[in-house]
N, C-alpha and C positions, 0 to 999 in steps of 0.2 A: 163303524170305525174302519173294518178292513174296505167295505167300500169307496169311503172317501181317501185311502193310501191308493188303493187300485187308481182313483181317478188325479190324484196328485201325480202320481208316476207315470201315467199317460202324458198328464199335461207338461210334466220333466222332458220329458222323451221327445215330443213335438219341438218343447221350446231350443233342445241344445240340437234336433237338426235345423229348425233355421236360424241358430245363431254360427251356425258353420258354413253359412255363405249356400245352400242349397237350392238346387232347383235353377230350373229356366222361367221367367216368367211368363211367356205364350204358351199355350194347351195344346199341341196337336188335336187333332179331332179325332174319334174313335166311335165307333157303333157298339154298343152291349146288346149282345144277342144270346138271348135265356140266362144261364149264368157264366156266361164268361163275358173276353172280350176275341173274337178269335184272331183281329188283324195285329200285326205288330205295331204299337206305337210310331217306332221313326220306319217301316217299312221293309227292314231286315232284321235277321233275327240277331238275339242280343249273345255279350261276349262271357260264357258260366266263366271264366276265370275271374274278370273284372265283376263280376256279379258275385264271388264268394267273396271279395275285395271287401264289397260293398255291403255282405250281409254281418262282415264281422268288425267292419269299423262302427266304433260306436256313436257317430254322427249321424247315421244313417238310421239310426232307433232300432234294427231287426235285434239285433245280440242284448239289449239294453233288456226286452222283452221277452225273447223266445230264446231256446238253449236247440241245442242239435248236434251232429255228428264232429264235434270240433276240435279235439281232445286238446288243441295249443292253446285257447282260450280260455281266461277262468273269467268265472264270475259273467256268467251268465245269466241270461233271463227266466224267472220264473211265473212271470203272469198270464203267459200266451201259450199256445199251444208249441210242444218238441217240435221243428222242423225236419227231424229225423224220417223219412218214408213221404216226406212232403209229395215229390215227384209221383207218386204211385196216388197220396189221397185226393190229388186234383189236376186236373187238367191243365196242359199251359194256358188256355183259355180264362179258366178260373182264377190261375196261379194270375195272369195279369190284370184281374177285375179286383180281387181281393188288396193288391198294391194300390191301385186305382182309387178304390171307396170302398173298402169291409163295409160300409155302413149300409151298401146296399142286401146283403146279405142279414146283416142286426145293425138293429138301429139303436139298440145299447152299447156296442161294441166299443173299448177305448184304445183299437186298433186304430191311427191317425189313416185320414185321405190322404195319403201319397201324392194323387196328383189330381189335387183340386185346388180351384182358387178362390170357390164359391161357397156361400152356406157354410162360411167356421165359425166359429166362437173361439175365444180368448185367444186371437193369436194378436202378436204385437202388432204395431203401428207400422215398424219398419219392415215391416215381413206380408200386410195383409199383398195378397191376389198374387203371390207366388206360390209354387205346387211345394214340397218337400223334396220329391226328388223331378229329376229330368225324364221325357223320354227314354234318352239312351241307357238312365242309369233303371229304369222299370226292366226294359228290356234286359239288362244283365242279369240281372237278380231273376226275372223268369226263367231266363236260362241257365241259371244255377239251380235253383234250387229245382228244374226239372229231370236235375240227375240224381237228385237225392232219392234215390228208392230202397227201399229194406233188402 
């Protein structure tokens, strides 16, 4: 039973960011090299204000899931790991592979692809072959939460 809440609130989660109009629908292209991604999605690096913007709107699914350093925020997530010391347990490399596809790290994980168009399931009709979030907005969020250190 707590499995199937764990995967209904995933699939919550996916569904109300793209009912908020999310994402671009073209991919950048990018190279995954071991476990990161090292290059910047749009090429420059992304904006940590607009990225903590973006980790605590709850369209965006991060806050929905994960809890961290927020204290203005209630009602945070409890399924995913604190984002608290994020910056210290990964890499920005990491930090933007895991935005990209968790799934390539676990293939159980009910962390959404961010920025996949390919290979989902249940997503709506009106939504298939756009990513959840854009480029630009990966890149903020990478560089947000690469200042989060202990």
């Amino acid at each position: 039973m707590a499995r199937l809440t764990v995967h209904i609130a995933a699939m919550i989660a996916v569904g109300l960011a793209f009912a908020c109009g999310a994402g671009a629908e073209e991919l950048a292209p990018y190279k995954i090299v071991g476990d990161g991604i090292p290059a910047s999605l749009t090429g420059t690096p992304g904006d940590a204000a607009r990225g903590r913007a973006l980790v605590l709107a709850r369209t965006t699914t991060c806050i929905l899931c994960h809890s961290g350093p927020f204290p203005e925020t209630r009602f945070q997530g409890d399924l995913a790991p604190d984002l608290t010391g994020a910056g210290n347990r990964w890499s920005v490399s990491q930090l933007r592979l895991r935005l990209v596809d968790a799934s390539r790290f676990n293939a159980e994980t009910i962390m959404p692809s961010h920025y996949r168009n390919d290979g989902l399931v249940r997503v709506g009709r009106n939504f298939a072959g756009k990513p959840v979030l854009s480029a630009a907005e990966i890149e903020d969020i990478v560089a947000y939460l690469a200042t989060l250190r202990d």
